[in-house]
C-alpha positions as CSV (number, residue, x, y, z in Angstrom):
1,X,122.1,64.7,8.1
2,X,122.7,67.9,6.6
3,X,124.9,70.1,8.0
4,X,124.6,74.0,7.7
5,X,126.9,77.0,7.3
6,X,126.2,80.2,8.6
7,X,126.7,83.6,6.7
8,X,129.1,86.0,7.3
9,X,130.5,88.8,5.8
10,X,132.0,88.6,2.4
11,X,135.7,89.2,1.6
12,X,137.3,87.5,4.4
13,X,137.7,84.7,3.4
14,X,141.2,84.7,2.5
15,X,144.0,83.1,4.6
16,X,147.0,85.9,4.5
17,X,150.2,84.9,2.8
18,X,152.5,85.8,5.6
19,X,150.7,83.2,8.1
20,X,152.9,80.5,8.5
21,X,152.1,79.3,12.2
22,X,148.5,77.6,12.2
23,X,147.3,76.3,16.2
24,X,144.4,74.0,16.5
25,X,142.1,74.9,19.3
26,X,139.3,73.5,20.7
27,X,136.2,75.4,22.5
28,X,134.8,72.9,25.0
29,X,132.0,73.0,27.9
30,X,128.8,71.4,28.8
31,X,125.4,71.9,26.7
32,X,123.9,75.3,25.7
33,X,127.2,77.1,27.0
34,X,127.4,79.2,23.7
35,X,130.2,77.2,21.8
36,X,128.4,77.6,18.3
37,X,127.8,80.9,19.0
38,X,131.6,82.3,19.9
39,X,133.1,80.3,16.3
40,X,130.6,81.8,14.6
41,X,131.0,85.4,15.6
42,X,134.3,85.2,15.6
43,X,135.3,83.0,12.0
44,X,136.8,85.4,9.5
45,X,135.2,82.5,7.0
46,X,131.9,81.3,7.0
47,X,132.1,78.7,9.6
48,X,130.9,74.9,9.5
49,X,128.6,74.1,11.9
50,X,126.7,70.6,12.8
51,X,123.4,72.1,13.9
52,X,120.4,70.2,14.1
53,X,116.8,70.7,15.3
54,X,116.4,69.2,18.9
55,X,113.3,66.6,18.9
56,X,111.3,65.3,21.4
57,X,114.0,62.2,20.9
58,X,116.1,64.2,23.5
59,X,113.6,64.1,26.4
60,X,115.0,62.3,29.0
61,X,118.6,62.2,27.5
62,X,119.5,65.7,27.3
63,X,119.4,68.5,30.1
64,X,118.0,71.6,28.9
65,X,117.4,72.9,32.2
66,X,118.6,77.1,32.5
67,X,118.8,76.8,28.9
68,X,115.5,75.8,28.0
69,X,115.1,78.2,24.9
70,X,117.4,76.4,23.2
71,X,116.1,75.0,19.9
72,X,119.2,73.3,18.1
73,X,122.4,71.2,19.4
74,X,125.9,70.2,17.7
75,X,125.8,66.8,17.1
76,X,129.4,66.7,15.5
77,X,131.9,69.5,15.4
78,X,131.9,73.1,14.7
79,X,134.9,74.9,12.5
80,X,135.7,78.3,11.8
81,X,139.2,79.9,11.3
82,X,140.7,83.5,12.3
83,X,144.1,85.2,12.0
84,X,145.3,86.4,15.6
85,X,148.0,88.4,13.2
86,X,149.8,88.7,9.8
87,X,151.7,85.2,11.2
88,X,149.3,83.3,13.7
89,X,146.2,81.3,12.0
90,X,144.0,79.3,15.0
91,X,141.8,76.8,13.3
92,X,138.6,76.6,15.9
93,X,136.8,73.3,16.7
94,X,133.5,73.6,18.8
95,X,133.1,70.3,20.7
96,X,129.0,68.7,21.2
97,X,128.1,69.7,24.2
98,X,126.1,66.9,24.8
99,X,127.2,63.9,27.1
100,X,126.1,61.6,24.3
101,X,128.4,63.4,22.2
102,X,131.3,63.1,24.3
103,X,133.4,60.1,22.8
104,X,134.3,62.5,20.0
105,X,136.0,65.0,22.3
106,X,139.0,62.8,22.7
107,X,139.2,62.8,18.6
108,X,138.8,66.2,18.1
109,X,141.8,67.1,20.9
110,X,144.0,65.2,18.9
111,X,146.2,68.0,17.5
112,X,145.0,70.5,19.8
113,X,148.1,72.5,21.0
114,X,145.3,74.4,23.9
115,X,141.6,75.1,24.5
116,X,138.9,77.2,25.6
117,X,136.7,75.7,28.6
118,X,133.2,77.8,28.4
119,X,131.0,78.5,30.9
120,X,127.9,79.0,32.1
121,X,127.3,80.0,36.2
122,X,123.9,78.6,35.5
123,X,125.4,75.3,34.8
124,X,128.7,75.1,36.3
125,X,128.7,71.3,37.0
126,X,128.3,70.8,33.3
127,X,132.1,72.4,33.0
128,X,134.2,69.5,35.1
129,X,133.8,66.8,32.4
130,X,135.7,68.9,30.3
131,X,138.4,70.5,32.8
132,X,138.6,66.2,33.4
133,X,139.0,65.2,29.7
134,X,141.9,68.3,29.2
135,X,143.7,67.7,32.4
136,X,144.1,63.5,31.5
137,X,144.9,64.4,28.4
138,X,147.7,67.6,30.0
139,X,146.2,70.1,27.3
140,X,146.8,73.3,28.5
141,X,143.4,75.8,28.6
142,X,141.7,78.6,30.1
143,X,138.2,79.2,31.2
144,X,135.7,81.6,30.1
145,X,132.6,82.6,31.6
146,X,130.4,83.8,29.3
147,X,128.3,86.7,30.5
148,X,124.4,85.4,29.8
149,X,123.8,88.4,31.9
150,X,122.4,88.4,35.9
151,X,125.6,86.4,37.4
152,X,125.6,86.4,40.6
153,X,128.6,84.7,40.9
154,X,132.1,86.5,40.9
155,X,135.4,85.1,39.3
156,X,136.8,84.2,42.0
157,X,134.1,82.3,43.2
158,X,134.1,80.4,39.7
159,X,137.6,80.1,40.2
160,X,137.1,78.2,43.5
161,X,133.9,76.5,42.6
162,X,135.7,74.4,39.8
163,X,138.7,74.2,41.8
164,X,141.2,75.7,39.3
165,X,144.8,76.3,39.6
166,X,145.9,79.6,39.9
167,X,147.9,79.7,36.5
168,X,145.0,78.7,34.4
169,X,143.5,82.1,33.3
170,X,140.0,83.0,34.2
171,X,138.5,85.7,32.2
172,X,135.1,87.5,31.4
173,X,133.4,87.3,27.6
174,X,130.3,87.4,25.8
175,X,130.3,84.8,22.9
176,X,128.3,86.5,20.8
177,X,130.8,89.8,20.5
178,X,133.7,88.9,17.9
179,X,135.6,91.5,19.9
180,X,135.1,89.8,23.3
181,X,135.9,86.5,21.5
182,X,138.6,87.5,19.8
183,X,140.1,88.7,23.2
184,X,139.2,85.1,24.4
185,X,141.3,83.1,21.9
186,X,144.4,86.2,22.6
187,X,144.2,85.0,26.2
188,X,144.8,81.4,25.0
189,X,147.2,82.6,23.2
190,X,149.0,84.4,25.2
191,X,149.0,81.4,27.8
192,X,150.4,79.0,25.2
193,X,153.2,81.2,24.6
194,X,153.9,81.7,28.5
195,X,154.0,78.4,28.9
196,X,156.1,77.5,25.9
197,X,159.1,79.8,27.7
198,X,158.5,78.4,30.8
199,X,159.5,75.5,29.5
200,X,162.3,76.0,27.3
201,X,164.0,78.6,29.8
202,X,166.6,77.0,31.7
């Protein structure tokens, strides 16, 4: 299997010298959700992915209905790295979306200090394995619906359709923006943090 690395643009490549705090993440969510797509648009390196061509192999075993344009899968992990500032490095691990490829979820969380749960209104039943797998293992995460375009379903029914808690953050994205997904991993972020003082305030 040979795995391929996307191109991006040259020169950032460079990890800063003042980072000294590095978080692993991970971006979950079920199949075709656009996990590949946010660490590569958003990678300030050129970003490993595990992409191969999806054969007539999958019929039967994988779902590609409301994504049915969809031409490759990640069949291990993808990796990409950005600097939130001139101290916070996240090192980004896309999960398989595939249920066949769900035993190495559990592997790649180990580490993780939070994640990203994407989503697709299309295919929100696709999204509970992974709320599942992050609650058992009490990661916290937030949720991000990425905008395909043509949702007819608001946040708040999101929100209520996968029976979140009101402090897990719920916001809008488009995976293929660096900006919006940049704003994405902030939000994580930013929740990490919240809860951090929550916790060590007496």
């Amino acid at each position: 299997m040979h795995s391929t690395v996307s191109e991006q643009t040259a020169g950032r490549d460079h990890l800063r010298s003042t980072a000294d705090n590095g978080l692993k993440i991970v971006i979950v969510g079920g199949f075709g959700v656009g996990k590949t797509t946010m660490v590569r648009s958003v990678s300030e390196i050129r970003p490993l992915n595990t992409e191969e061509t999806m054969t007539r192999a999958g019929i039967g075993v994988d779902d590609p209905s409301g994504v049915e344009s969809k031409s490759t899968t990640t069949v291990a992990f993808d990796f990409g790295r950005i600097s939130i500032n001139d101290q916070a490095v996240l090192y980004l691990f896309g999960a398989p979306g595939q249920e066949r490829f769900w035993f190495l979820w559990d592997r790649l969380f180990s580490g993780t200090l939070g994640a990203v749960v994407l989503v697709d209104t299309r295919r929100l039943d696709d999204s509970w394995y992974a709320i599942d797998r992050l609650e058992h293992h009490r990661m916290p995460f937030i949720v991000a619906r990425n905008d395909f375009g043509g949702s007819h379903h608001t946040l708040e029914q999101v929100r209520e359709a996968l029976d979140l808690s009101p402090d897990v953050p719920l916001i809008d994205c488009d995976a293929r923006d660096r900006d919006s997904s940049k704003k994405v991993l902030i939000a994580l972020v930013d929740h990490l943090y919240a809860l951090s003082a929550r916790e060590t305030t007496p």
